[in-house]
C-alpha positions as CSV (number, residue, x, y, z in Angstrom):
1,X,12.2,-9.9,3.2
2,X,12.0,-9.3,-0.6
3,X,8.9,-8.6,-2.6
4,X,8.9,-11.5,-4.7
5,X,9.0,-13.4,-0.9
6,X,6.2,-11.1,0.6
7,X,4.1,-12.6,-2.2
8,X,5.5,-16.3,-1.9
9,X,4.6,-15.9,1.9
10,X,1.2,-14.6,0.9
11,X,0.5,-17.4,-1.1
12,X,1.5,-20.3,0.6
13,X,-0.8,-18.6,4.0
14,X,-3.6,-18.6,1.4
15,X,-3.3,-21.7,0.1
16,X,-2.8,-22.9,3.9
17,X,-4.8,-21.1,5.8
18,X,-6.9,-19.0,3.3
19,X,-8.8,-22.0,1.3
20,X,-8.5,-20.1,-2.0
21,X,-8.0,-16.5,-2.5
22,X,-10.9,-14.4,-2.5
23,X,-12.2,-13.1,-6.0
24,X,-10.3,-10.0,-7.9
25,X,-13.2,-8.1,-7.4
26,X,-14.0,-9.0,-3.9
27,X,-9.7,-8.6,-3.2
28,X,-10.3,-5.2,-5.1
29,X,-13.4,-4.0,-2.3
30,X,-11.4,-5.0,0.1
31,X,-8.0,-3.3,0.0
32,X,-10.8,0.0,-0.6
33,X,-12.2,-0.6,2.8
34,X,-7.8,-1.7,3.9
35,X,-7.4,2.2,2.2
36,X,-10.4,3.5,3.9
37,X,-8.9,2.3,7.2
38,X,-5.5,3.4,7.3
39,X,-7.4,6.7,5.9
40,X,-9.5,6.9,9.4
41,X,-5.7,6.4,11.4
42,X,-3.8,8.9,9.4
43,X,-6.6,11.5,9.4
44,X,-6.7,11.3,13.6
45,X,-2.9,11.1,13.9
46,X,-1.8,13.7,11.2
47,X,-5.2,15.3,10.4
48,X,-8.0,17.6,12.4
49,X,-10.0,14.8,14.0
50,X,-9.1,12.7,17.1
51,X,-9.1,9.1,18.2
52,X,-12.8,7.5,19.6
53,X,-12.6,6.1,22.2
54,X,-11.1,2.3,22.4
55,X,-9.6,3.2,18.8
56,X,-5.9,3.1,18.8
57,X,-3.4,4.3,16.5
58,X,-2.3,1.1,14.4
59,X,-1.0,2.7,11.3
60,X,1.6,-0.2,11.1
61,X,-0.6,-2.7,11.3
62,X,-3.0,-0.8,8.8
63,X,-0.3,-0.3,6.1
64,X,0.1,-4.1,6.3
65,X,-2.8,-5.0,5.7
66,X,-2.9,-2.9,2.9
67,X,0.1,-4.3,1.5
68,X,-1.4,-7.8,2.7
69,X,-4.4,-7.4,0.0
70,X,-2.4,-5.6,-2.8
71,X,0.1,-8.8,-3.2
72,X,-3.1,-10.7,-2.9
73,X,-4.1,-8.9,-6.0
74,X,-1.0,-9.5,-7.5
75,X,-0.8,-12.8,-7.2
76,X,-4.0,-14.1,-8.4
77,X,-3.4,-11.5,-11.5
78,X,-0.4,-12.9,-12.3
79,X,2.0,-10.0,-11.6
80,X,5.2,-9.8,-10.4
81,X,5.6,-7.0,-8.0
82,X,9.6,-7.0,-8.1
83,X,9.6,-6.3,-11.8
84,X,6.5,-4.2,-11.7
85,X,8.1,-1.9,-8.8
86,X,11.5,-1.2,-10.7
87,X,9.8,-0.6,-13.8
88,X,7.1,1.8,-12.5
89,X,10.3,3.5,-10.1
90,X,12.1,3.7,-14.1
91,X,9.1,5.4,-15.4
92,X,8.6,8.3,-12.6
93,X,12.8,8.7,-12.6
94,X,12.3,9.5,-16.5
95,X,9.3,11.1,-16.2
96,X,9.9,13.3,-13.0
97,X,13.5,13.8,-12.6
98,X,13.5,17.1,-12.7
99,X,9.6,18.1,-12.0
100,X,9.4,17.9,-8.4
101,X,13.2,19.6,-7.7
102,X,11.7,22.4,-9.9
103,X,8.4,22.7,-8.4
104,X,8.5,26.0,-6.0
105,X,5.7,24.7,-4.2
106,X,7.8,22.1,-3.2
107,X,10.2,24.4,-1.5
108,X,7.9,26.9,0.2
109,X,8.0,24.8,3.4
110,X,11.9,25.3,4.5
111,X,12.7,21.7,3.6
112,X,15.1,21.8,1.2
């Protein structure tokens, strides 16, 4: 699946299913709390703290959701995430293409 049809898919659920999309600013709260979510996962999987019990490590289902709300976003904004993607992915290849290879902090772990 493409971007472009990610967002298609999004919008025909939403006009389906959905009713209307929520506001920007509600849409906005709520890929914070989407954030805050996959945050709690990754920082009980990868980090110090471990899973409650009955919580369950859904990371998968977390960084959908995430991506669920951002084309949400996008689509009630008017923006095309295919074009937006390969311009921002032009910008940090001009930008950075060469910063991060020359970075030693980069290479202070063994992984190069």
């Amino acid at each position: 699946m493409t971007l472009e049809e990610a967002q298609q898919q999004v919008d025909c659920w939403i006009k389906k299913y959905g009713v209307r999309y929520f506001s920007e600013l509600t849409n906005m709260a709520v890929l914070t709390e989407e954030v805050g979510e996959l945050a709690r996962v990754m920082s009980r999987k990868y980090g110090d703290q471990s899973f409650k019990e009955g919580e369950k490590d859904n990371i998968d289902d977390e960084i959908a959701d995430v991506l669920w709300v951002l084309l949400c976003i996008a689509n009630q904004t008017g923006v095309n995430v295919t074009e937006a993607f390969a311009r921002n992915l032009e910008k940090k290849t001009k930008r950075d293409n060469t910063r991060h290879i020359n970075n030693p902090k980069l290479h202070d772990h063994g992984e190069e």
